[in-house]
N, C-alpha and C positions, 0 to 999 in steps of 0.2 A: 220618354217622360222622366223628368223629376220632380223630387220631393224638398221640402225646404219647412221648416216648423219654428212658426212665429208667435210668440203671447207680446200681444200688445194692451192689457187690461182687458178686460169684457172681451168676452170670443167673441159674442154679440155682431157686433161693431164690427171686430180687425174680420171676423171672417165675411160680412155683406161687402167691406171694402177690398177684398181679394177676389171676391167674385166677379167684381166687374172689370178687371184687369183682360184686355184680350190676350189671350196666351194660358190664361190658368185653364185649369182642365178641371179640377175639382178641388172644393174644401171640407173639411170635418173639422167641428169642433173636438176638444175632450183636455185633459189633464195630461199634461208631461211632464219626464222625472220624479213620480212620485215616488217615495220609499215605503205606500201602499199600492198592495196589488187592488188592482179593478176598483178604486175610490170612486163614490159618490159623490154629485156637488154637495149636500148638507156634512159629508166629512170634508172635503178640500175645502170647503170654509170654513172651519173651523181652522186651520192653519198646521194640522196638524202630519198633513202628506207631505206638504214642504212642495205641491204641485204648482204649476201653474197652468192657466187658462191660455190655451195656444189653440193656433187653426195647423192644422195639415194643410199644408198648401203644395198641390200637385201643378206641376208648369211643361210647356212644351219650351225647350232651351231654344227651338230653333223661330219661336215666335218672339218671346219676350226672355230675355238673362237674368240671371241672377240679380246681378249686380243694377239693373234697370227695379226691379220689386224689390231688391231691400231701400233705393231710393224713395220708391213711394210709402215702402213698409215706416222708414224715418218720420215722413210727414204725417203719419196720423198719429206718433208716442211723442211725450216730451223723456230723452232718455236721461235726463237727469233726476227725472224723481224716481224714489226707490220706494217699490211696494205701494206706489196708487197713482192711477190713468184718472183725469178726469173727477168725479165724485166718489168710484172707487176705490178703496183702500184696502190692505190685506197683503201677505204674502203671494197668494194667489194671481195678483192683478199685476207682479213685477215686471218686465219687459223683457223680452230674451229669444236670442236667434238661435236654435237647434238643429245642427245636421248630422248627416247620416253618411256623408261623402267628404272624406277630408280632404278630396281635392276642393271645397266648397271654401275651408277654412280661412286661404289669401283673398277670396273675393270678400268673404264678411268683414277679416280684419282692415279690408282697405277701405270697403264703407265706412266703420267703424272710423276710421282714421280719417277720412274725411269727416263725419259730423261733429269731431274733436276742434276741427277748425271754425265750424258752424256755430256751435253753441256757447250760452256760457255755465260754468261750474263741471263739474264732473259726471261724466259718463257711467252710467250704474247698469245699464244692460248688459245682460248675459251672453254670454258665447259659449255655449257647452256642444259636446258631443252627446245625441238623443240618447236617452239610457232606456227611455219607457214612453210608451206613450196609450194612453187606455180612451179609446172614444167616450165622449160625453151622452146622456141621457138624450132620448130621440127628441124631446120636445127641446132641446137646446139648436140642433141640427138647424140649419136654414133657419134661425129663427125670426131675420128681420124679412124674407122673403112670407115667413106668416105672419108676421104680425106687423106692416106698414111702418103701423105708429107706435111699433113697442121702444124703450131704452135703448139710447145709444150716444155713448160717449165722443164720438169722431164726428167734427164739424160735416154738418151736411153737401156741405158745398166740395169737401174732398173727394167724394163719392163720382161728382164730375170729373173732375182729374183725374182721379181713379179709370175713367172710362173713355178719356178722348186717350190718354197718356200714350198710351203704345199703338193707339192707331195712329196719329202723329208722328212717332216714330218709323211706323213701318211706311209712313206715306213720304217719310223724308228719304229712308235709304233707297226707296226704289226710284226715287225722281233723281236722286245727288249721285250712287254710285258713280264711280271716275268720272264726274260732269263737271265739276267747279276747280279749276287749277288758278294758282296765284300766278299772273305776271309777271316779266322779268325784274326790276328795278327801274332799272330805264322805262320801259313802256309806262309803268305804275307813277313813277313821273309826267309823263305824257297825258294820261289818263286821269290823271286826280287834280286836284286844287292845292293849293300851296300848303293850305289848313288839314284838308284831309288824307296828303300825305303824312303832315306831322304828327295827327293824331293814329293814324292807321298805322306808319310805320316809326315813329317815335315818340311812341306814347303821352303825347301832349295829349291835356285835357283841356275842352273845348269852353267858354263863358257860361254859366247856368245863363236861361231865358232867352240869352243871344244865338241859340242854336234851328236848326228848322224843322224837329220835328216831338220839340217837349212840349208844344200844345195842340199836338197831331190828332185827333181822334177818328180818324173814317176808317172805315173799314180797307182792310188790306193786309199784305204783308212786308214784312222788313228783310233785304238781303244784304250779307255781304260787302261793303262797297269797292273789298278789293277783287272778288270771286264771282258775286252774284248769288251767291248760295244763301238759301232761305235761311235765318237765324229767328226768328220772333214774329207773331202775327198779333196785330190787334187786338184779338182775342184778349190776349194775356195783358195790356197795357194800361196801365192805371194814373193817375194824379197822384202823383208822391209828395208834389209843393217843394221837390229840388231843382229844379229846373231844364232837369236833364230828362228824356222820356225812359220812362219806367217800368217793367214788364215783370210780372211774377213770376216768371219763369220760360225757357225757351224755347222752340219745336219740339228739339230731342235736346237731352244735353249732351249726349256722345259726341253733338256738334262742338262741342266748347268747353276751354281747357280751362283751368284755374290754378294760380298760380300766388304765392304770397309777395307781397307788395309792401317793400319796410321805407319805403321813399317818402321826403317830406315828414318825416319823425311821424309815420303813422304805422299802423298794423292794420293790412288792409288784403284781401283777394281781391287779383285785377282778371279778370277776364278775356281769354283772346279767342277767334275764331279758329281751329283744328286745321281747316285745308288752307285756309287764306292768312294764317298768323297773324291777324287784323288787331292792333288790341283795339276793347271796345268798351273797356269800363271798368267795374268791380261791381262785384253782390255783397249784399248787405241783407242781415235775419232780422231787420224791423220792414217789413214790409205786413200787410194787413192779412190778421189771420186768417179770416175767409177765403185768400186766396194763397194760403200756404205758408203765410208768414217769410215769405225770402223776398227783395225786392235788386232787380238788377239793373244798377244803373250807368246807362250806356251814351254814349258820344253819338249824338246826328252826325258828325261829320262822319263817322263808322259807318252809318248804314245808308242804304236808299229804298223810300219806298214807293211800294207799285199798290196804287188804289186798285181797289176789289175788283173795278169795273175792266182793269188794264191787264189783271192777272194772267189770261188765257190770252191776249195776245204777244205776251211779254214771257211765255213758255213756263207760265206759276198755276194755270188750269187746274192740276192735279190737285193742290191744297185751297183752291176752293169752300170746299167742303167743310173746311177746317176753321172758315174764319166766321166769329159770329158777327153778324149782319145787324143787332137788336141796337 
């Protein structure tokens, strides 16, 4: 097991939204780095421990990574504001990643480095090495598992995310391992349309509205169109009004690389598929916050989709489970 120690405002909150993480093993709320010993909340409110409100968060490395829960840890903080989550405010409630393993340190700062690219204005979360950490008060402990309807700063709807996240993952590596290879060139010729070689292997972008699956909505999922390999379900695919199909985010992202994109006098991440080099788009942090605020917008001619009903004869059985149906 490992340990990793997050304040993302209100324990409250960041530690009910760790919890449903598969892979964590356990949370504690309490006070970290204070320059008092054993503070209470009525003194670490008052601002004078210099602590902040973090969860312990215990993980199995071989279920869910590092670097997989500081992604989700990102989506519930906005790290640009300094000293207040949500309604609130204080020293207390600053944001900040604490480890105990400095072989931890390249994965945070690469997170880190990525939501640099994410956001806008400056990044004010912490990266410290743990100096102190004192458990919080029992009635703090589990406190959104007692109390349903009590406070809480992290959109409700992340708490889902929270909970499919890494089962989606684990349900993508055990179907993909060494299964999806890109074809030669030549055959990829063979095999594709004039349009969706260009888009796939020369990064044309495809006509908003003129494409075949930006007013897609059935159930199903989207793979690959150079590989076959699952990239986006249903699930996640929303109405953006860009014309191109729109997804909140994708199976796993370990599937898909991102890369800066200065073409066309823009600043932009384009998107491409990891096994099949497919490019497939770019992501964009205006997409609706209920569903995490990132919208990624991707080329029909990229992808092909298999309706829900065609999944299990078409060898997609397995992510089933994964697609909602509603």
């Amino acid at each position: 097991m490992k340990t990793i120690y997050l304040a993302g405002g209100c324990f409250w909150g960041t530690e009910h939204f760790m919890r449903q993480i598969r892979g964590v093993i356990s949370t504690q709320v309490g006070y970290a780095n204070s320059i008092v010993a054993n503070p209470d909340y009525k003194t670490v409110c008052t601002g004078v421990t210099e602590a902040a409100e973090t969860v312990e968060v215990e993980y199995n490395p071989e279920i869910i990574s590092l670097e997989r829960l500081l992604q989700l840890y990102f989506m519930t903080i906005d790290p640009t504001s300094l000293n207040r989550q949500g309604g609130d405010s204080g020293t207390q409630y600053r944001t900040g990643i604490y480890y105990t393993d400095p072989a931890d340190l390249p994965v945070i700062e690469k997170a880190l480095d990525y939501e640099r690219g994410e956001v806008r204005g400056t990044i004010v979360t912490e990266i410290q090495a743990l100096k102190n950490f004192f458990p919080a008060e029992e009635y703090h402990q589990d406190y959104l598992e007692k109390n349903p309807g009590g406070y809480c700063h992290i959109n409700p709807a992340l708490f889902r995310i929270a909970r499919e996240a890494n089962a989606e993952a684990e349900a993508v590596k055990k179907e993909t391992k060494g299964k999806y290879e890109a074809p030669s060139d030549n055959e990829l010729k063979e095999k594709l349309s004039p349009l969706q070689y260009a888009v796939a292997r020369e990064n044309l972008t495809e006509p908003p509205f003129r494409n075949e699956y930006y007013d897609e909505y059935r159930p199903g999922i989207y793979v690959d169109i150079v590989t076959g390999e699952p990239l986006f379900l249903s699930t996640h695919k929303f109405e953006s009004g860009c014309g191109w199909p729109a997804f909140s985010r994708p199976i796993d992202s370990s599937l898909i690389a991102e890369n800066r994109d200065l073409t066309h006098g823009m600043d932009r991440t384009e998107v491409r598929s990891k096994n099949g080099d497919t490019h497939l788009g770019h992501v964009f942090d205006d997409g609706p916050e209920e569903l995490g605020g990132v919208r990624y917008c991707i080329n029909s001619a990229s992808l092909r989709f298999v309706p829900y009903e065609d999944m299990e004869r078409e060898g997609y059985g397995e992510f089933k489970p994964l697609v909602d149906l509603k």
